[in-house]
C-alpha positions in Angstrom: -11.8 2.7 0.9 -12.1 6.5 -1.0 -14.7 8.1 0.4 -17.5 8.0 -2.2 -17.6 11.9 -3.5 -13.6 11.5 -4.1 -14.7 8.4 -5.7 -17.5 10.1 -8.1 -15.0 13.3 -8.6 -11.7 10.7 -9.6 -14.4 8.6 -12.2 -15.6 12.3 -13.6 -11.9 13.3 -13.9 -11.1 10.5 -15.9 -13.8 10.1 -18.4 -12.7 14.0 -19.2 -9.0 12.7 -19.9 -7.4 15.0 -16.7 -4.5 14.4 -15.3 -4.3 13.6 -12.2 -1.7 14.2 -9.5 -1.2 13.5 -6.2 0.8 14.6 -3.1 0.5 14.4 0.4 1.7 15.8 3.6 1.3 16.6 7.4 0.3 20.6 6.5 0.7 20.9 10.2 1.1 24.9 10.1 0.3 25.9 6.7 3.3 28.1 5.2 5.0 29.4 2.0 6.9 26.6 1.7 3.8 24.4 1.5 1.8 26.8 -0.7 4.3 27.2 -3.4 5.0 23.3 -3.3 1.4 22.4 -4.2 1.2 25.2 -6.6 4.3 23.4 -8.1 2.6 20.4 -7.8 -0.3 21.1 -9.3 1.2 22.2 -12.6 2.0 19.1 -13.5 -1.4 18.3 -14.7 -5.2 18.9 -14.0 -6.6 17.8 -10.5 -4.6 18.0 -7.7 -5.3 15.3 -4.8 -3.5 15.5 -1.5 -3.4 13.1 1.1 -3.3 14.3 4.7 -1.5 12.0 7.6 -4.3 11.7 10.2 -3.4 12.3 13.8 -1.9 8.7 14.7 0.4 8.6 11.7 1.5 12.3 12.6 2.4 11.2 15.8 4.2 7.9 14.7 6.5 10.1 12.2 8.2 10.9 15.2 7.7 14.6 14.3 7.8 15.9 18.1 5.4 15.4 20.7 3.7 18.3 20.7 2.6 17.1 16.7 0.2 17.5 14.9 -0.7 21.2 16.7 -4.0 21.1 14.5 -6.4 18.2 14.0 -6.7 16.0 11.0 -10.0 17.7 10.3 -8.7 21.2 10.1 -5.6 20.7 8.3 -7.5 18.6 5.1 -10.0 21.4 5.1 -7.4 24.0 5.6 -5.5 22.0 2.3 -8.7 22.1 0.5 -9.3 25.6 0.3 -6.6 26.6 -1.6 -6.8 27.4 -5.0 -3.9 24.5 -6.6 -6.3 21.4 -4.4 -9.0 19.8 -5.8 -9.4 17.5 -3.0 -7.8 16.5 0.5 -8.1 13.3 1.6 -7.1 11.9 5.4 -5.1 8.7 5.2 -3.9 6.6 8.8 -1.7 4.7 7.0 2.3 5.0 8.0 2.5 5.9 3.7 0.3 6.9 1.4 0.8 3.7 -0.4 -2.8 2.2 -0.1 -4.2 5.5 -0.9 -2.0 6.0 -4.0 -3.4 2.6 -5.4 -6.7 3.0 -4.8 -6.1 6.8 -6.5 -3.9 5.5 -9.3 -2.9 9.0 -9.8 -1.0 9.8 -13.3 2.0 12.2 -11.4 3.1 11.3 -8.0 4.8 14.4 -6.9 7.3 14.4 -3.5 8.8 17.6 -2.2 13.8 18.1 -2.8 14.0 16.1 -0.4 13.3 13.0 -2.3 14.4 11.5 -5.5 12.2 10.7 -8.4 14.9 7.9 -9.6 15.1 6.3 -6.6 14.2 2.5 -6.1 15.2 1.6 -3.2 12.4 1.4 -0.9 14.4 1.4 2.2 16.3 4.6 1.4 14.5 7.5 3.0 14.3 9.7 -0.5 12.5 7.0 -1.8 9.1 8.1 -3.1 6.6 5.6 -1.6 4.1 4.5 -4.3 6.6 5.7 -7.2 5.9 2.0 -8.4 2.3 2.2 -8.6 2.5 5.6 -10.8 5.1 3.8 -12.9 3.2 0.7 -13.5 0.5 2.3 -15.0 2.9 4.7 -17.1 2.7 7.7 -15.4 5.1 10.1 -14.0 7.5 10.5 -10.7 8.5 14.2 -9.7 10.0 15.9 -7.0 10.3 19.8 -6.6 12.6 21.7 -4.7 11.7 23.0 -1.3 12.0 26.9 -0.3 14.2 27.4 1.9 14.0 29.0 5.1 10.1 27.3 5.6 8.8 24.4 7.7 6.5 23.5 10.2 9.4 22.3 12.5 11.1 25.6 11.7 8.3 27.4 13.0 7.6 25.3 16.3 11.6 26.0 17.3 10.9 29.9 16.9 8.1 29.5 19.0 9.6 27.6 21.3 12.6 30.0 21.6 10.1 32.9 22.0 8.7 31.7 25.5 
């Protein structure tokens, strides 16, 4: 269930005709790669909403077991502050998939690494919920990543730095 002020603000955004988009992540160590990505993502219309994997689902994407380094708690509010987010919102979900139907955002926006025209759910640049956006006639985008930036990236360095 949204929580109710996401609720209020989606309701609000809608009777004003915004657009609304909606990404999501693990923003596990904040970085350039992830700023300019959800400054990307947030020209593609008016309200930006960005899910945030909570802790468990961090640690089920297999990302390494020292993941997530920061809580859920500070990585939504961390999200949240910046200028291109309207809202973060914690999901515990494997995908964003519930979240995206209970949103029924107008973009769904994915990072390069997936691909907008992909159907296959099974095939890992698939965008999960691409089918709710299109259902309701709205629009499936990916932008291209920066290179040389991500969270994994950074950990190694660290790593190698000991």
């Amino acid at each position: 269930m949204l929580q109710n002020s996401l609720e209020k603000f989606l309701d609000s955004c809608r009777e004003s005709g915004k657009k609304i988009v909606f990404t999501n992540g693990v923003f596990d160590i904040l970085h350039v790669g992830h700023v300019t990505y959800l400054e990307k993502a947030a020209e593609h219309g008016d309200v930006l909403i960005v899910g945030v994997n909570d802790d468990d689902s961090v640690r089920r994407l297999n990302k390494g077991p020292e993941r997530p380094i920061n809580p859920e708690d500070a990585r939504a509010k961390i999200i949240a502050s910046l200028k291109s987010v309207d809202h973060a919102v914690i999901f515990g979900e494997d995908t964003p998939y519930e979240l995206i139907q209970l949103i029924q955002p107008d973009v769904l926006v994915k990072g390069g690494d997936y691909d907008p025209d992909c159907t296959d759910g099974s095939d890992k640049r698939y965008m999960v919920g691409s089918d709710v956006v299109r259902a309701k006639g709205g629009t499936v985008a990916s932008i291209p990543l920066v290179e040389g930036f991500s969270t994994t990236g950074i950990v190694s360095k660290m790593r190698a730095a000991k």
